[in-house]
C-alpha positions in Angstrom: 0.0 0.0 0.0 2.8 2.1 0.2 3.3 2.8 -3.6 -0.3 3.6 -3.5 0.3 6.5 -1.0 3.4 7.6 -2.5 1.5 7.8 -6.1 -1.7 9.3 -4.5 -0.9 11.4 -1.2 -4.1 12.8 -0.7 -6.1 9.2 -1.7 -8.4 7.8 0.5 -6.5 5.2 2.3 -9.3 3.2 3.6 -10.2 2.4 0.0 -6.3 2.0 -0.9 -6.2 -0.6 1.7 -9.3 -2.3 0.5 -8.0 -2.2 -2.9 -5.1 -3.5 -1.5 -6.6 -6.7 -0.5 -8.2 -7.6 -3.6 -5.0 -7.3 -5.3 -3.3 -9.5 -2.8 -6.0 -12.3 -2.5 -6.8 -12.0 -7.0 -2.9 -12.3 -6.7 -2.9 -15.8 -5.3 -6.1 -16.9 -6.7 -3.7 -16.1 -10.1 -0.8 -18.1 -8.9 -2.8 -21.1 -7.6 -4.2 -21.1 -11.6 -0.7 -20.5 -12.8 -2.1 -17.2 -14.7 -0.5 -13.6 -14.3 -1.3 -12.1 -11.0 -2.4 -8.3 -11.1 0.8 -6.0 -9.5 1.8 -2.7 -9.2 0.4 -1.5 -12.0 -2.9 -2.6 -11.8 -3.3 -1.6 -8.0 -2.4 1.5 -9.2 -4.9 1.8 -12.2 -7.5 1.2 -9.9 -6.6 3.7 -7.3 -6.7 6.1 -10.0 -9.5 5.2 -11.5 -11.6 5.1 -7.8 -10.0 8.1 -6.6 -11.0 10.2 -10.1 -14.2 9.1 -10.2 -15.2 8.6 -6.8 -15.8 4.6 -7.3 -16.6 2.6 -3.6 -15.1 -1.1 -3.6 -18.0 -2.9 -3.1 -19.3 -6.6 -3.2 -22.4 -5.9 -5.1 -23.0 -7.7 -8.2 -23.3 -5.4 -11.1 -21.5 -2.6 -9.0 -19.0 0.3 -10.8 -16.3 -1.3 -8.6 -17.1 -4.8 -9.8 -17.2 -3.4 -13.5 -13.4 -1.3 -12.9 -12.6 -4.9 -10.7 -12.7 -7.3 -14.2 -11.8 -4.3 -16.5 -8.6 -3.0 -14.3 -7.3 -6.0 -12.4 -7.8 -8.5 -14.4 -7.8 -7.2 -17.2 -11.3 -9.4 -18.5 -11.5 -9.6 -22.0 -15.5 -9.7 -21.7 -17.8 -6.6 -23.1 
């Protein structure tokens, strides 16, 4: 979570950390399946995106976080 304060000083750290935690548990879900696991840059790509357009991480299906989740992190291929 540090490179996430360090790029965004003034972000909302509660939602760093949260967005910290999906990248960390997506990470080992990835490495279990022998697939890429999201890293810096993709943590960081969703900070941005959250923090510029006010996105909550949420759990709900259908959600703008769940949308920026696939889209960002791992980087779904899906329309």
């Amino acid at each position: 979570m540090n490179i996430g304060r360090q790029h965004f000083p003034a972000g909302n750290t509660e939602r760093m950390g949260k967005i910290a935690d999906i990248v960390l548990r997506l990470g080992k879900t990835a490495r279990d399946q022998r697939r890429r696991p999201p890293g810096a840059s993709e943590f960081l790509d969703a900070i941005r995106a959250c923090e510029s357009l006010d996105v909550q991480v949420s759990d709900e299906p259908g959600s703008v976080w769940s949308s920026l989740e696939r889209a960002v992190i791992h980087k779904d291929t899906r329309s």
